[in-house]
C-alpha positions as a printed Julia matrix, in Angstrom:
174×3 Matrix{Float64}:
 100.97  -59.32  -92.17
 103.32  -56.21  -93.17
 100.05  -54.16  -94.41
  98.15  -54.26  -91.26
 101.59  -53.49  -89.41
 102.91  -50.85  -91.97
  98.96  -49.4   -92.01
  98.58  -49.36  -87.49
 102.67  -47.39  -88.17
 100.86  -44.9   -90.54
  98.45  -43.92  -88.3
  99.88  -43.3   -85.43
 102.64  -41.3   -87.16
 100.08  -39.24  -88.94
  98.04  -38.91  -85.16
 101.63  -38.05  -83.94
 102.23  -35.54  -86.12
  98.74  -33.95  -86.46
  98.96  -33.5   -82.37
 102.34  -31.88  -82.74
 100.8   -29.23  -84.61
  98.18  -27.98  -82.81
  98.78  -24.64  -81.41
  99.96  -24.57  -77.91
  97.83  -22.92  -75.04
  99.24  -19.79  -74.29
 100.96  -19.42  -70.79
 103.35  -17.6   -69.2
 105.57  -18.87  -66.78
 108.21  -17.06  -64.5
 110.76  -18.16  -62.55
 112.41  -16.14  -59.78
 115.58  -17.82  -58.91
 117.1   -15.62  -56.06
 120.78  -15.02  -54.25
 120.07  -12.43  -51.58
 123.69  -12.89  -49.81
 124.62  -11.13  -53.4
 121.51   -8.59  -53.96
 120.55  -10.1   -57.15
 118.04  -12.43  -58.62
 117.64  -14.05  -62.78
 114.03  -14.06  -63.88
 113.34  -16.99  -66.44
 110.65  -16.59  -68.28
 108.96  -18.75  -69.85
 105.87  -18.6   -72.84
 104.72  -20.59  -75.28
 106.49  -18.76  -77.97
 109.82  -17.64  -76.25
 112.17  -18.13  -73.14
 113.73  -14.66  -71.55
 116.6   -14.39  -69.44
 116.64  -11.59  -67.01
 119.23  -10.53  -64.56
 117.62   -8.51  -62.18
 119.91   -6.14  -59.59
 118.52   -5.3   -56.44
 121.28   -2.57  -55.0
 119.94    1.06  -55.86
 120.63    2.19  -59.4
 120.94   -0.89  -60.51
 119.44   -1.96  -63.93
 117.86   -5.13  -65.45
 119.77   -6.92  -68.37
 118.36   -9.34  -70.75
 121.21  -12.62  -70.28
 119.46  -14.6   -72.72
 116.76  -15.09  -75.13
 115.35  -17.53  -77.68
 112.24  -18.43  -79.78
 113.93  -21.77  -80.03
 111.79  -23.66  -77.59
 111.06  -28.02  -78.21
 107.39  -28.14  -78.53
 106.24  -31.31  -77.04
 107.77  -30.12  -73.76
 106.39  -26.38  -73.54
 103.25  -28.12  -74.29
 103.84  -30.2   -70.99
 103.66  -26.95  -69.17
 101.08  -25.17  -70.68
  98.83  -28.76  -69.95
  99.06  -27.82  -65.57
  96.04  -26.99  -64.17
  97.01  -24.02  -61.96
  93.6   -24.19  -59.96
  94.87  -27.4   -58.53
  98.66  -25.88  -57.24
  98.87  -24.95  -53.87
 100.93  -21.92  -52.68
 103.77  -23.07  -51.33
 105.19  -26.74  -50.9
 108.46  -26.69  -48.17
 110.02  -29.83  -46.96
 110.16  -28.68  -43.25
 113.41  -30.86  -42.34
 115.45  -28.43  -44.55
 115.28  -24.76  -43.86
 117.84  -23.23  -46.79
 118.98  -24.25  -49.82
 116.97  -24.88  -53.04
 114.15  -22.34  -52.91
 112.41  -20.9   -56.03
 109.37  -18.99  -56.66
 107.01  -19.58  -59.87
 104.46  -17.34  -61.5
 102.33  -19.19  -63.7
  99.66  -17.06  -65.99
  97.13  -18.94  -67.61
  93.69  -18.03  -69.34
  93.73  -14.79  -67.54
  94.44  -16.63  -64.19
  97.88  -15.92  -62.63
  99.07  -18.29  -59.49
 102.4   -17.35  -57.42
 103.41  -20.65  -56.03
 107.29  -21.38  -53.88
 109.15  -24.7   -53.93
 111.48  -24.54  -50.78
 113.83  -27.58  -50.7
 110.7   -29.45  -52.38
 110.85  -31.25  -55.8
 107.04  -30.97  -57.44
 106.12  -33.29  -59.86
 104.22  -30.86  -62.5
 106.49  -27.99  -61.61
 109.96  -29.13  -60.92
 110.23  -30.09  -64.45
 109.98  -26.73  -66.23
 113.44  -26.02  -64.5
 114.94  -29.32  -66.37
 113.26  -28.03  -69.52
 114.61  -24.53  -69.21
 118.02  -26.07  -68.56
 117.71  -28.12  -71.58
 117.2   -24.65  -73.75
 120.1   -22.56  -72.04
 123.54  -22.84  -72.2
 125.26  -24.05  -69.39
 126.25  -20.4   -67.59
 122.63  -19.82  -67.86
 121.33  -22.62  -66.12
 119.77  -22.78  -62.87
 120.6   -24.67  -60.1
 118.64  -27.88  -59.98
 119.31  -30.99  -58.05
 116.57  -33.71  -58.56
 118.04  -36.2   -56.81
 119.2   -34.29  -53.68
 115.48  -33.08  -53.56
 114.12  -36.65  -53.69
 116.44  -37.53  -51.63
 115.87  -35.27  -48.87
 111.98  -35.62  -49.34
 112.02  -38.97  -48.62
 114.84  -38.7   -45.99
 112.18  -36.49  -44.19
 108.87  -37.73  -44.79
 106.97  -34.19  -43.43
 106.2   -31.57  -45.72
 104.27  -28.09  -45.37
 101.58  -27.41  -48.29
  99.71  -24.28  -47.86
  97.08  -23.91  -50.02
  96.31  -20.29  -49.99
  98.13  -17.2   -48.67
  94.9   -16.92  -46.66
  95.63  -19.67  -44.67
  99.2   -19.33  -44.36
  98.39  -15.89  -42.73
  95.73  -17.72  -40.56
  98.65  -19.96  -39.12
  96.74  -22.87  -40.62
């Protein structure tokens, strides 16, 4: 009985670690996470190879600083991200009973495709997460604000949510 157990262990280690090494997808991923009441925003971004940290200034002379960087990035979750199908995001996602608070915009590049796409007050299920997995890289002055629960919370606390899925028809009033 131990061979056929010790022998199903051996392969799926070796599967395991064979999958582990296969080259991740490029993407890029950005994340603007804005304070206007201060006149700044941080850009995260995010590729399969490294994780920047941008502050960005938005009063007049004011310049960009790198905050942060790292090639140090756990693999099985930046290949999470590089996995979403960006054809099937919509534009914007808003929980309409909330109207400030948690709002963040993503860029998402992939195979020459680039999608813009804003959470407001709206926890997405393939999106949502690259902010946990960013927070799990930085160090804790670096992370952004991110309240899982709260969104949930509210989500279901509200029940009606806005999903545009192109610009196009957000400018259409559809």
């Amino acid at each position: 009985m131990r061979r056929p157990v010790g022998l199903i262990i051996s392969v799926v280690l070796i599967f395991t670690i064979s999958c582990n090494n296969k080259p991740i997808e490029p993407f890029q991923l950005s994340i603007a996470d804005f304070d206007y009441s201060l006149a700044y925003s941080v850009l995260y971004e995010l590729t399969n190879e490294k994780l920047t940290i941008t502050f960005r200034g938005e009063l007049e002379n004011e310049k960009d600083s790198v905050l942060y960087s790292t090639i140090d990035l756990p693999k099985s979750k930046i290949r999470q991200l590089s996995n979403i199908n960006i054809d099937s995001l919509s534009v914007l996602y808003s929980n309409v009973c909330v109207r400030d608070g948690d709002i963040k915009s993503f860029r998402f590049t992939k195979n020459g495709k680039t999608k813009i796409v804003t959470l407001e007050n709206y926890y997405h299920p393939e999106l949502s997460p690259s902010i946990e997995i960013i927070n799990g890289i930085v160090p804790e002055k670096f992370k952004m604000y991110n309240n899982r629960a709260e969104l949930i919370k509210r989500m279901e606390n509200c029940g009606e949510f806005r999903i545009i899925k192109s610009w196009e028809e957000y400018k259409n009033g559809n």
